[in-house]
The first five atom37 places (N, CA, C, CB, O) and aatype in JSON, in Angstrom:
{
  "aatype": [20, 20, 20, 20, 20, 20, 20, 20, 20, 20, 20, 20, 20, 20, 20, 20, 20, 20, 20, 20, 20, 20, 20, 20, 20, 20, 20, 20, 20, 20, 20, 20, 20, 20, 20, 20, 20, 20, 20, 20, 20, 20, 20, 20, 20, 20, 20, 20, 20, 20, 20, 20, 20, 20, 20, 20, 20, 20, 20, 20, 20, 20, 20, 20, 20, 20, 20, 20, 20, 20, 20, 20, 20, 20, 20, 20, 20, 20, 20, 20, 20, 20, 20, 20, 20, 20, 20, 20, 20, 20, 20, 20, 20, 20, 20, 20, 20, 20, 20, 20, 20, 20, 20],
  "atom_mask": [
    [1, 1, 1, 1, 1],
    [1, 1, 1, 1, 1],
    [1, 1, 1, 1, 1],
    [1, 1, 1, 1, 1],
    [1, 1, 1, 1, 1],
    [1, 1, 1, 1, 1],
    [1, 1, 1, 1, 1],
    [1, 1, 1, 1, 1],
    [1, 1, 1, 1, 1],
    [1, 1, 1, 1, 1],
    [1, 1, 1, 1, 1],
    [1, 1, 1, 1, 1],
    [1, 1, 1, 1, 1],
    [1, 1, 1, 1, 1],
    [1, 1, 1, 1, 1],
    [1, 1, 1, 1, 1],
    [1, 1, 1, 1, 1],
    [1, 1, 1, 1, 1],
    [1, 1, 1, 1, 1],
    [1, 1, 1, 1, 1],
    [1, 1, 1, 1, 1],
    [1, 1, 1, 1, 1],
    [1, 1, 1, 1, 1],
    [1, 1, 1, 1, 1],
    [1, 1, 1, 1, 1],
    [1, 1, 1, 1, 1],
    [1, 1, 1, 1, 1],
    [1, 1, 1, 1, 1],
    [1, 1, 1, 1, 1],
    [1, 1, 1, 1, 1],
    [1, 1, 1, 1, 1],
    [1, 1, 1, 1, 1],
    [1, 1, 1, 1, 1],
    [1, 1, 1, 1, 1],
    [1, 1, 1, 1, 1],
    [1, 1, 1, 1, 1],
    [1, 1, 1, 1, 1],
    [1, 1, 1, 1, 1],
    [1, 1, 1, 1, 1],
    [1, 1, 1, 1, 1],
    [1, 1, 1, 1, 1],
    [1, 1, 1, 1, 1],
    [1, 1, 1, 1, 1],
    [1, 1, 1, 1, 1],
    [1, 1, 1, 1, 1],
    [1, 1, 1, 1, 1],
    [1, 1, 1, 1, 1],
    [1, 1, 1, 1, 1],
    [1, 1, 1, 1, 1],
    [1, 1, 1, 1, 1],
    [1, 1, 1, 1, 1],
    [1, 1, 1, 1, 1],
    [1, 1, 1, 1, 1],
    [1, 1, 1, 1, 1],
    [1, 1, 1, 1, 1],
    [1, 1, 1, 1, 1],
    [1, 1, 1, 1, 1],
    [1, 1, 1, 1, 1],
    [1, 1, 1, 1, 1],
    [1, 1, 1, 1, 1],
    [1, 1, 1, 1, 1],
    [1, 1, 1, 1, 1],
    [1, 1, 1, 1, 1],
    [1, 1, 1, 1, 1],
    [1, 1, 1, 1, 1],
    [1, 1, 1, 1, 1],
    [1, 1, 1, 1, 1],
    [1, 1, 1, 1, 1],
    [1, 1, 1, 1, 1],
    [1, 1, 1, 1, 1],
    [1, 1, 1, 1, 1],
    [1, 1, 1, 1, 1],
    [1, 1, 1, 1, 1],
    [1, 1, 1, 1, 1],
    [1, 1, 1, 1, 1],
    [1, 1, 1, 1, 1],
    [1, 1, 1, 1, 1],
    [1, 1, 1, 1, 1],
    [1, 1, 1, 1, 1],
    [1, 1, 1, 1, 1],
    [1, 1, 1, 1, 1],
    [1, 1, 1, 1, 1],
    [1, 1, 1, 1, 1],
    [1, 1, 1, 1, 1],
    [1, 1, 1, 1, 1],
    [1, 1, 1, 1, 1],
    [1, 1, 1, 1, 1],
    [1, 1, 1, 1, 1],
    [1, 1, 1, 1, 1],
    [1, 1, 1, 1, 1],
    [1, 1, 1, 1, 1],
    [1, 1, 1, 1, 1],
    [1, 1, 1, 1, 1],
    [1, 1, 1, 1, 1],
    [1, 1, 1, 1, 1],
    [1, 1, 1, 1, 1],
    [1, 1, 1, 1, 1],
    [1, 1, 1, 1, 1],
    [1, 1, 1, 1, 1],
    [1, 1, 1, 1, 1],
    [1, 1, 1, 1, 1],
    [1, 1, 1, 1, 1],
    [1, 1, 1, 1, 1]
  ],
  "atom_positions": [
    [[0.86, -1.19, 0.0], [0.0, 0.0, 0.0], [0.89, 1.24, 0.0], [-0.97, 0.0, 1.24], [1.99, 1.15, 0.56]],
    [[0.45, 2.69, -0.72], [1.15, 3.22, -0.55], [0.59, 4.12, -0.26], [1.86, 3.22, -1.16], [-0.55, 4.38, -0.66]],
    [[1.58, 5.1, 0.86], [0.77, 6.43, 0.73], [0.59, 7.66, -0.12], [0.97, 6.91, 1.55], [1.43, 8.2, -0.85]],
    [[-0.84, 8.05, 0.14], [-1.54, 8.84, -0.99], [-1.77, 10.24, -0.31], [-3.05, 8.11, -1.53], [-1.88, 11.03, -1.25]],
    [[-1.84, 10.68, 0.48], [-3.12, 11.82, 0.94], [-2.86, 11.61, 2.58], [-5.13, 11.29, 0.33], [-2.41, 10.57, 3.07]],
    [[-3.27, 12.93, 3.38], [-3.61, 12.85, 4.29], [-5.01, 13.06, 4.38], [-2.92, 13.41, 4.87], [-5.72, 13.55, 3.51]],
    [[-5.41, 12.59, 5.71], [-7.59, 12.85, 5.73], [-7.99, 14.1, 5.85], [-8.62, 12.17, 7.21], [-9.13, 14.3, 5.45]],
    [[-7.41, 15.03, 6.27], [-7.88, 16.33, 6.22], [-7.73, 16.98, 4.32], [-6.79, 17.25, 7.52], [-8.3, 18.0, 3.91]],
    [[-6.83, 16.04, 3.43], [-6.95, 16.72, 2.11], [-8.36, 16.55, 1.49], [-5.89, 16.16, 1.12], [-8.77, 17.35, 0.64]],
    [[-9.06, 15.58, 1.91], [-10.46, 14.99, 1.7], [-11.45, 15.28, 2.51], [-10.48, 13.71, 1.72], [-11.65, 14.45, 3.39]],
    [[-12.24, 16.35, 2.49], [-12.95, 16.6, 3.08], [-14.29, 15.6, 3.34], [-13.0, 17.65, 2.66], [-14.31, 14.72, 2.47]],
    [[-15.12, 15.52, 4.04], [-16.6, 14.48, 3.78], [-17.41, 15.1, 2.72], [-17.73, 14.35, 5.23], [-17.89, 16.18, 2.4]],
    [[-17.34, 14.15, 2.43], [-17.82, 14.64, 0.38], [-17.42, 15.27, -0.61], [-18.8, 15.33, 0.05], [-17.88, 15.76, -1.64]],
    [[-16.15, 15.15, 0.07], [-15.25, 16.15, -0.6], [-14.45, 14.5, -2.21], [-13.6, 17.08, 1.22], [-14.59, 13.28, -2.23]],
    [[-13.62, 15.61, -3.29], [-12.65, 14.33, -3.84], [-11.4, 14.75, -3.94], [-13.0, 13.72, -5.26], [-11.12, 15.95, -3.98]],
    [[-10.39, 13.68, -4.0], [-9.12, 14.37, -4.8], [-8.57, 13.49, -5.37], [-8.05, 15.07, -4.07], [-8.73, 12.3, -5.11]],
    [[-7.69, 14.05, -6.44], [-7.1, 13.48, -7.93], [-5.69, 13.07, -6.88], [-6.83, 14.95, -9.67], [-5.22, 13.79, -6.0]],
    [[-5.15, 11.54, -7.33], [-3.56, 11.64, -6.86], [-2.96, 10.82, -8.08], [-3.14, 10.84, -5.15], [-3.6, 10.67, -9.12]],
    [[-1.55, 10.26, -7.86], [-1.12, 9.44, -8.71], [-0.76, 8.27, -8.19], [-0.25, 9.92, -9.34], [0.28, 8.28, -7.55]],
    [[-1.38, 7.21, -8.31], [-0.53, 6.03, -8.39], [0.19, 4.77, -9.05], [-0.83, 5.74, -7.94], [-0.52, 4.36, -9.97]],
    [[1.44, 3.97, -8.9], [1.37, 3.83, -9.85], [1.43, 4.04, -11.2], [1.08, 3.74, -9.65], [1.24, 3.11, -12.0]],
    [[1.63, 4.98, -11.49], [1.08, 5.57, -12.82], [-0.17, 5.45, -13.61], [1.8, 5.26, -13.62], [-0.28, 5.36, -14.83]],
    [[-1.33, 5.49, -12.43], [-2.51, 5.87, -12.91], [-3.09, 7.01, -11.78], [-3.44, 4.54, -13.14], [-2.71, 7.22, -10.63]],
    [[-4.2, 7.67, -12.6], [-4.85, 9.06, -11.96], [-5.75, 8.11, -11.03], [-5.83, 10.36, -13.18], [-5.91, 6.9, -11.12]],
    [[-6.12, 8.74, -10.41], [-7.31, 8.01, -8.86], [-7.64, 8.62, -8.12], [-6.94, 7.05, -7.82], [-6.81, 9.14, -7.38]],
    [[-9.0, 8.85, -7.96], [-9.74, 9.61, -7.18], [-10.08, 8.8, -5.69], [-11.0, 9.99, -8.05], [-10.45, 7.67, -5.37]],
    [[-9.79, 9.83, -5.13], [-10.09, 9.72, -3.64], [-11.72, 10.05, -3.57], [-9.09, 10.88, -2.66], [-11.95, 11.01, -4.31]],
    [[-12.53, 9.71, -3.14], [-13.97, 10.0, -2.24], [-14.28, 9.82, -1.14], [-14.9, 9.51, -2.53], [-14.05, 8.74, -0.58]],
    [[-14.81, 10.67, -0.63], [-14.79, 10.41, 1.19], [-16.16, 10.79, 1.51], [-13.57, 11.52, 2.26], [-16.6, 11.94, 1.53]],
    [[-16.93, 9.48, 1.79], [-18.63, 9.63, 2.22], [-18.28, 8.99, 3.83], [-20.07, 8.37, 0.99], [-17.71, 7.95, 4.17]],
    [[-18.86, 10.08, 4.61], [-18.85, 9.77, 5.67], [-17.93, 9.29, 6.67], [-19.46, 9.29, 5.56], [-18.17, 8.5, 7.59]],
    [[-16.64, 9.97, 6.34], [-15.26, 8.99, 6.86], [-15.0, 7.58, 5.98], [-15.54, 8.42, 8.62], [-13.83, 7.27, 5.78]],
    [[-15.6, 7.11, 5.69], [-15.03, 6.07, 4.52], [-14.45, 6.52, 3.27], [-16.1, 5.23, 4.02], [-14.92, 7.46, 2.62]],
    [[-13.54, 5.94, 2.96], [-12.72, 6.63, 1.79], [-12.93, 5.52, 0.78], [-10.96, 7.0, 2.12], [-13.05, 4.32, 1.01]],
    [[-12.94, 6.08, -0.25], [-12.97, 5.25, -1.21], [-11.59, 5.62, -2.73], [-14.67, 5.37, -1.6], [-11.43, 6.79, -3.07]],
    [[-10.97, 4.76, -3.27], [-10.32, 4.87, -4.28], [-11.01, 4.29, -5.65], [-9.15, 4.3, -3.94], [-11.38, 3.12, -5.73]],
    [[-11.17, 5.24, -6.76], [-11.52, 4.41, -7.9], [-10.44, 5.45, -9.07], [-13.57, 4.33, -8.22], [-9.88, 6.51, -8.77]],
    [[-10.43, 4.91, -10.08], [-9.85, 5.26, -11.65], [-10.17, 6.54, -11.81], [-10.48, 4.43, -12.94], [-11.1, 6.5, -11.01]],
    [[-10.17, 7.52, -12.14], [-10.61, 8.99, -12.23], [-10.57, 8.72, -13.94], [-9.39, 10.41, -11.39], [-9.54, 8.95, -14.57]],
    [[-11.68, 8.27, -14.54], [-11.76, 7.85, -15.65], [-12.64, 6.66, -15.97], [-10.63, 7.7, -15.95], [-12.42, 5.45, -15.97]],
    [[-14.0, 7.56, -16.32], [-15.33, 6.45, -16.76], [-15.12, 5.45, -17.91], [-16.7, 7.32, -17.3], [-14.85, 5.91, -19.02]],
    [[-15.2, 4.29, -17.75], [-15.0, 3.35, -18.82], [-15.69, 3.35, -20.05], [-15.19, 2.24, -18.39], [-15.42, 2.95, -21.19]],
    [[-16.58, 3.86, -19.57], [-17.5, 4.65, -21.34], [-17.12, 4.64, -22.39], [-17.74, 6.06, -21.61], [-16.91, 3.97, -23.4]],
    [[-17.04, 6.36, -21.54], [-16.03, 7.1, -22.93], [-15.01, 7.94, -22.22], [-17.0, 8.32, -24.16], [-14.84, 9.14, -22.44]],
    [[-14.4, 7.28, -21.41], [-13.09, 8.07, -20.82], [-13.02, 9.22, -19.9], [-12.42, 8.58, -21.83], [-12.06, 9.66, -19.28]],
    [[-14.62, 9.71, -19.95], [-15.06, 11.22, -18.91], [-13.59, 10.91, -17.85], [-17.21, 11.08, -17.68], [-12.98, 9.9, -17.54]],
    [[-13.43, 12.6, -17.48], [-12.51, 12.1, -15.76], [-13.8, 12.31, -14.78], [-10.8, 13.53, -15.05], [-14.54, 13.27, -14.98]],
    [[-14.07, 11.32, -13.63], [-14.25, 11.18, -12.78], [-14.61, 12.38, -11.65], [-13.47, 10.51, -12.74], [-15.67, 12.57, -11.06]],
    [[-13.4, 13.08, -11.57], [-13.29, 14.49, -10.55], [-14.7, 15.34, -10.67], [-11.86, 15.67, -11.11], [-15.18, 15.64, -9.58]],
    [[-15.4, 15.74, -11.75], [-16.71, 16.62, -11.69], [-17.94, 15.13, -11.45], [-16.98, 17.78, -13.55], [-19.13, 15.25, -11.74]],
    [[-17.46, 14.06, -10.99], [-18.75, 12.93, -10.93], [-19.45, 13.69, -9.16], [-17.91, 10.58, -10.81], [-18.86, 14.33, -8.29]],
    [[-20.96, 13.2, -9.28], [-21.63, 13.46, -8.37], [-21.45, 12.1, -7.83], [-22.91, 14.04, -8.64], [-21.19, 11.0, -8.33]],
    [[-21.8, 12.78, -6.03], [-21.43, 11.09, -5.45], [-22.82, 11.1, -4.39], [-19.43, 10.83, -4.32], [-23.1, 11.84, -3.45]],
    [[-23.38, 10.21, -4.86], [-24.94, 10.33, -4.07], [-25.51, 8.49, -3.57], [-26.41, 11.21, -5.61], [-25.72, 7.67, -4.47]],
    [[-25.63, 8.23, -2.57], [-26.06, 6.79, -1.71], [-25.21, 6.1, -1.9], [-27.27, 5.96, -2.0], [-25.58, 4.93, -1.98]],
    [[-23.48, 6.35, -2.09], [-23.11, 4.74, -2.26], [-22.33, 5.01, -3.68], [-24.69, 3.44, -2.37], [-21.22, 4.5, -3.69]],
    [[-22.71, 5.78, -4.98], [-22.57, 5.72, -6.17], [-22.13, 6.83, -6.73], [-23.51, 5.35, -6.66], [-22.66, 7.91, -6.47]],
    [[-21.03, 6.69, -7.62], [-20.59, 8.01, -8.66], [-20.91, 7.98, -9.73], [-19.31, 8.32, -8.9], [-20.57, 7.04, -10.46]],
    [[-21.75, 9.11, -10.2], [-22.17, 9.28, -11.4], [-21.43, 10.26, -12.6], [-23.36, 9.65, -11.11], [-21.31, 11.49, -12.59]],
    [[-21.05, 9.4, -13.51], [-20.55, 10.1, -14.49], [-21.27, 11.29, -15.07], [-20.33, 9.27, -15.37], [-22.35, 11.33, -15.67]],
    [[-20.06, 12.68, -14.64], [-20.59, 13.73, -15.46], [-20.67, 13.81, -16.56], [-20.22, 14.59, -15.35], [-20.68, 15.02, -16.76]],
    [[-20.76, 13.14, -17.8], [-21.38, 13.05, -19.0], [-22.25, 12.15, -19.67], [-20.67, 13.12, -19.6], [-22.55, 12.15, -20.86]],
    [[-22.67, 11.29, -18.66], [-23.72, 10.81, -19.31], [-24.48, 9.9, -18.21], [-23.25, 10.07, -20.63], [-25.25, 9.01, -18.55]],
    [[-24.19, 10.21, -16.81], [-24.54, 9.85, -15.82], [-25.24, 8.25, -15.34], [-25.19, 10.81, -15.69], [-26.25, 7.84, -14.78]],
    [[-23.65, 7.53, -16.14], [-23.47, 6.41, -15.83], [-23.3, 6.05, -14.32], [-22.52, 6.1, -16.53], [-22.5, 6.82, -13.78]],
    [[-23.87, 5.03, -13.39], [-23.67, 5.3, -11.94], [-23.39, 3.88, -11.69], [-24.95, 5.99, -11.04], [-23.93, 2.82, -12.0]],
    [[-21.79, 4.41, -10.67], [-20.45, 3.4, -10.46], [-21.16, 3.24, -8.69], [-18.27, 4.38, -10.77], [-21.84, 4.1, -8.11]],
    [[-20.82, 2.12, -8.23], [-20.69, 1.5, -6.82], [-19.51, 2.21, -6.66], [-20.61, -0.2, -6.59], [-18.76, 2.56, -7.57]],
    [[-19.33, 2.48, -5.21], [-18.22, 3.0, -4.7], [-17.13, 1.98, -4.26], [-18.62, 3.79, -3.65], [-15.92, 2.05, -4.01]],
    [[-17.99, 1.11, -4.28], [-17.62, -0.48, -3.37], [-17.24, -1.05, -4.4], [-18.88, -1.49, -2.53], [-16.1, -1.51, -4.28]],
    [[-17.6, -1.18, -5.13], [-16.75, -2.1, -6.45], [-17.02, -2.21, -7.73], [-16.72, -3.41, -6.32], [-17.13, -3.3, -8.28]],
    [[-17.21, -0.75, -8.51], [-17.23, -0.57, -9.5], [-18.16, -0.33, -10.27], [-16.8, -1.11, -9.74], [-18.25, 0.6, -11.06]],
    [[-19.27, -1.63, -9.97], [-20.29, -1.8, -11.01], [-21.48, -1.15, -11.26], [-20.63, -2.81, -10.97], [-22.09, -0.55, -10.38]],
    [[-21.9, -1.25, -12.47], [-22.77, 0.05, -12.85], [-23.8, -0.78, -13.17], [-22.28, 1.17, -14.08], [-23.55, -1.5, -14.14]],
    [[-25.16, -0.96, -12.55], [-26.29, -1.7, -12.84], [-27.2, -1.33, -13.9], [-26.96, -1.78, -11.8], [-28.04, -2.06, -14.42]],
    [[-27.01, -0.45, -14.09], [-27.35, 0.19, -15.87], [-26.79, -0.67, -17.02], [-26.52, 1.83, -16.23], [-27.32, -1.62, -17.61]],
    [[-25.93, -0.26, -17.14], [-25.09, -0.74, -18.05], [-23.44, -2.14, -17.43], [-24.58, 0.94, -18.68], [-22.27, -1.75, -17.44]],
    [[-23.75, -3.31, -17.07], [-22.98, -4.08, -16.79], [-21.64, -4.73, -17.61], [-23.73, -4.75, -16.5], [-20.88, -5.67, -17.41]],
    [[-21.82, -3.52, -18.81], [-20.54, -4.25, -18.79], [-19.04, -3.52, -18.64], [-20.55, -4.97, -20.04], [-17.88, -3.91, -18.77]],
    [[-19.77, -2.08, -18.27], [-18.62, -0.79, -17.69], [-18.63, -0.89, -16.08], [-19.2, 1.07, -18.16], [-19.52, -0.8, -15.24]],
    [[-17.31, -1.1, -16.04], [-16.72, -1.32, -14.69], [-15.91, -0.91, -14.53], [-16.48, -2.24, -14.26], [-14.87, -1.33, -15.05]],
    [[-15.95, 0.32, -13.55], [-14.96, 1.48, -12.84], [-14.54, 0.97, -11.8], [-15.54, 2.84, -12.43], [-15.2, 0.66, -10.81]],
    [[-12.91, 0.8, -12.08], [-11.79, 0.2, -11.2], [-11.7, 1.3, -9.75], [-10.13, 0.16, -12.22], [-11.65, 2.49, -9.47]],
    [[-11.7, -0.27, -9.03], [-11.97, 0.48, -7.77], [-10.13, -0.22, -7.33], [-13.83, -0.12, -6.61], [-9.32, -0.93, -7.92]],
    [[-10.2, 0.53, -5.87], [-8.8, -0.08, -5.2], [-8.89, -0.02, -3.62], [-7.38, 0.87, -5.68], [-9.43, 0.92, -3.03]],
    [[-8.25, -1.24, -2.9], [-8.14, -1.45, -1.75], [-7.58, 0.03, -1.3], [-7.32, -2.72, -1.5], [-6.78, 0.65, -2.0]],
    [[-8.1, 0.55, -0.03], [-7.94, 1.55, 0.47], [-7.18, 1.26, 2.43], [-9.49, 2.25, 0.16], [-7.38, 0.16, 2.95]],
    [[-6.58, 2.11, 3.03], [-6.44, 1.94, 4.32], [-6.2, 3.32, 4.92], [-5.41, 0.97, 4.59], [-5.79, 4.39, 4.47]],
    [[-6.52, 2.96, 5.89], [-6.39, 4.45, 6.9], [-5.13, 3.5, 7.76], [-8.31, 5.13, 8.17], [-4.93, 2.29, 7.7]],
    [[-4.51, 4.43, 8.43], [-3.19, 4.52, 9.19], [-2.93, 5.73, 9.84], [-2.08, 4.29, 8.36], [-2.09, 6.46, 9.31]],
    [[-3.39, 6.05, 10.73], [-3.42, 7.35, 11.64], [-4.14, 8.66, 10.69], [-1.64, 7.77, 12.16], [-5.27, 9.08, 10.94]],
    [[-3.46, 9.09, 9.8], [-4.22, 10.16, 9.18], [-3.34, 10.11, 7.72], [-4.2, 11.76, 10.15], [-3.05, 11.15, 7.14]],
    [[-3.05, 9.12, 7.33], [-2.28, 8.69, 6.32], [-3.6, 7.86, 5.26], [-0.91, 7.64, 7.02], [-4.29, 6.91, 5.64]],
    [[-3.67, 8.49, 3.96], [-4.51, 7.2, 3.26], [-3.77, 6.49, 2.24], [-5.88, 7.65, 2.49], [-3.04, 6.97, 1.37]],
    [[-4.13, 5.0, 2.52], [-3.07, 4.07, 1.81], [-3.78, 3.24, 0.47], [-2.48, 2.86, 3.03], [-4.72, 2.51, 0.75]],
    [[-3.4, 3.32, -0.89], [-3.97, 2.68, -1.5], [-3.35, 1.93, -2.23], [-4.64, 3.19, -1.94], [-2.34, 2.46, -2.71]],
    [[-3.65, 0.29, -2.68], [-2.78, -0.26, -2.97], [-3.49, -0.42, -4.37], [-2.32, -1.3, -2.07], [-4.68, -0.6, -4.62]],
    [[-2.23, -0.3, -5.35], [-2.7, -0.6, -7.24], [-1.67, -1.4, -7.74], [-2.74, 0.94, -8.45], [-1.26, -1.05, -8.84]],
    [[-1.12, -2.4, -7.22], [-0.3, -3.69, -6.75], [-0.78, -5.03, -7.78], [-0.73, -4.06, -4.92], [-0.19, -5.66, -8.66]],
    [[-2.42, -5.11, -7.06], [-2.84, -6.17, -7.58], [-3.86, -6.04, -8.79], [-3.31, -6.86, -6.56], [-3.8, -5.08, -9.55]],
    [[-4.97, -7.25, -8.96], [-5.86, -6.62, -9.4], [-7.07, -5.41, -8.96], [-6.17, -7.45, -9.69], [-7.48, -5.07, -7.86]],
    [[-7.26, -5.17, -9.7], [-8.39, -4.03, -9.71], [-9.61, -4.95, -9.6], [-8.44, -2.96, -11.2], [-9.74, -6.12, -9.97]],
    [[-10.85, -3.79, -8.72], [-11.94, -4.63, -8.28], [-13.11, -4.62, -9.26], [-12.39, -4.21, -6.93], [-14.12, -5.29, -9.03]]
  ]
}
């Protein structure tokens, strides 16, 4: 896992763009849970960063495809699946690992 962010850069409901890896990845933070996914809709490539994040789900700002936060999948359309990634907290450190597979 590596570190990404501290928790105060993420506000609650707040997002942020980092790098890992050498891919872009958005941070989301509903409720103290953090979440990591691809900052990049499988669509048509939208970035992620202007997505609305409402019960659980990010919706693509262009055509308001809607991703699980939890693991990707879009019950609309099943066969676009926005890579999600194991996440960890560690005092005020957020850790995300893009190591293995994607969820």
């Amino acid at each position: 896992m590596e570190t990404v962010a501290k928790t105060h850069e993420v506000p609650n409901f707040g997002k942020k763009i980092v790098s890992v890896a050498g891919r872009e990845i958005l941070l989301v933070n509903v409720k103290g849970t953090i979440f990591a996914v691809e900052n990049e809709c499988p669509h048509q490539g939208s970035p992620m960063a202007a997505a609305i994040v409402r019960d659980g789900y990010i919706s693509c700002p262009r055509h308001g495809y809607r991703f699980s936060l939890v693991d990707g999948r879009c019950a609309e359309h099943p066969e676009c699946v926005l890579a999600t990634f194991p996440v960890r907290l560690s005092g005020d450190d957020i850790q995300v690992d893009c190591s293995g597979d994607v969820k």
